[in-house]
C-alpha positions as CSV (number, residue, x, y, z in Angstrom):
1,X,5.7,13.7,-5.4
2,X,3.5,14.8,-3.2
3,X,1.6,17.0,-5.2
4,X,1.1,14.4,-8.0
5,X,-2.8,13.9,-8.6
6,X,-1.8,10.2,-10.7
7,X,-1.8,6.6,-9.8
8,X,1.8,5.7,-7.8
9,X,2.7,2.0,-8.0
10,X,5.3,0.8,-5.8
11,X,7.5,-2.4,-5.2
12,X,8.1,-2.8,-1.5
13,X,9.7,-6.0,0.5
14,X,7.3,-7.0,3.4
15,X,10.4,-5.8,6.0
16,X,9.8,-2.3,4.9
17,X,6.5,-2.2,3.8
18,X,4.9,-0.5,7.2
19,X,7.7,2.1,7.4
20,X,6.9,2.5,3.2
21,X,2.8,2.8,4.3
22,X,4.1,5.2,6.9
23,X,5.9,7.4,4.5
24,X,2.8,6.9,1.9
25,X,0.6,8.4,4.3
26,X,2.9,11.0,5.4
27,X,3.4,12.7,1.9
28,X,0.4,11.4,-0.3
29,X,-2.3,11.5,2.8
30,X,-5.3,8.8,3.1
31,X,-5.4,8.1,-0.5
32,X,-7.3,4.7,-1.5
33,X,-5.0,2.1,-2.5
34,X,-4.8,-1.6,-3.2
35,X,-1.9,-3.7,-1.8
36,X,-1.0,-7.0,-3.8
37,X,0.8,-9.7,-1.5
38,X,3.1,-12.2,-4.1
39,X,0.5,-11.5,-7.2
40,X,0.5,-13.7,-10.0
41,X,1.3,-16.5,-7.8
42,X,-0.5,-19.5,-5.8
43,X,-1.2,-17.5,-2.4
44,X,-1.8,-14.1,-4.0
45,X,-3.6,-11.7,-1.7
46,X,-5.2,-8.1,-2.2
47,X,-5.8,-6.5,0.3
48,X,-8.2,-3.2,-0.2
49,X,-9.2,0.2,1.4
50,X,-7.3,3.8,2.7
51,X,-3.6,3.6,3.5
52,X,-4.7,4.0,6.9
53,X,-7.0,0.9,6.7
54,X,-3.9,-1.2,5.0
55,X,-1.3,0.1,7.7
56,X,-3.9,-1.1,10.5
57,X,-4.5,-4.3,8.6
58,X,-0.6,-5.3,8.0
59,X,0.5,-4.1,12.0
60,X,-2.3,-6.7,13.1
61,X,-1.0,-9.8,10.7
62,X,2.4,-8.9,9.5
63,X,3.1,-10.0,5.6
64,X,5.2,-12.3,3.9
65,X,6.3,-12.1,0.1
66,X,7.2,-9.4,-2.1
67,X,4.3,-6.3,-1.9
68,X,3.1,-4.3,-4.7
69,X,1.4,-1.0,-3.8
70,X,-1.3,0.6,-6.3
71,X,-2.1,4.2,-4.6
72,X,-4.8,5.9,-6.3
73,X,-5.2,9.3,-7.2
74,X,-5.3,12.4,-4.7
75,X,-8.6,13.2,-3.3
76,X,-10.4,10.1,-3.8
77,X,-10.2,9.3,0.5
């Protein structure tokens, strides 16, 4: 997977998302990327920037709710 140049979307649970960022980072590098905290409902969040940027962001305040990870294509970081 690592060599795929698309857009990876990912379901994740907010106990594994950091070790799932990790892993992102790891194989896919510092590609841009959205993360979308219980979208579609009341507290919906987005959260914006380079997977290093989101792993900082969710270490500092830790998530609740199911994650959906939109990782954009390679060389965009």
């Amino acid at each position: 997977m690592a060599s795929f140049d698309g857009t990876v979307i990912i379901y994740e649970s907010p106990q594994r998302i950091v070790d799932t960022l990790n892993d992102v980072f790891t194989h896919f590098g510092n590609r841009r990327m959205v993360l979308c905290r219980e979208i579609t409902k009341k507290f919906e969040a987005i959260l914006r920037g380079t997977v290093q940027e989101i792993i900082a962001s969710v270490e500092e305040r830790p998530l609740k709710g199911e994650c959906v990870l939109v990782i954009g294509k390679g060389g965009l970081s």
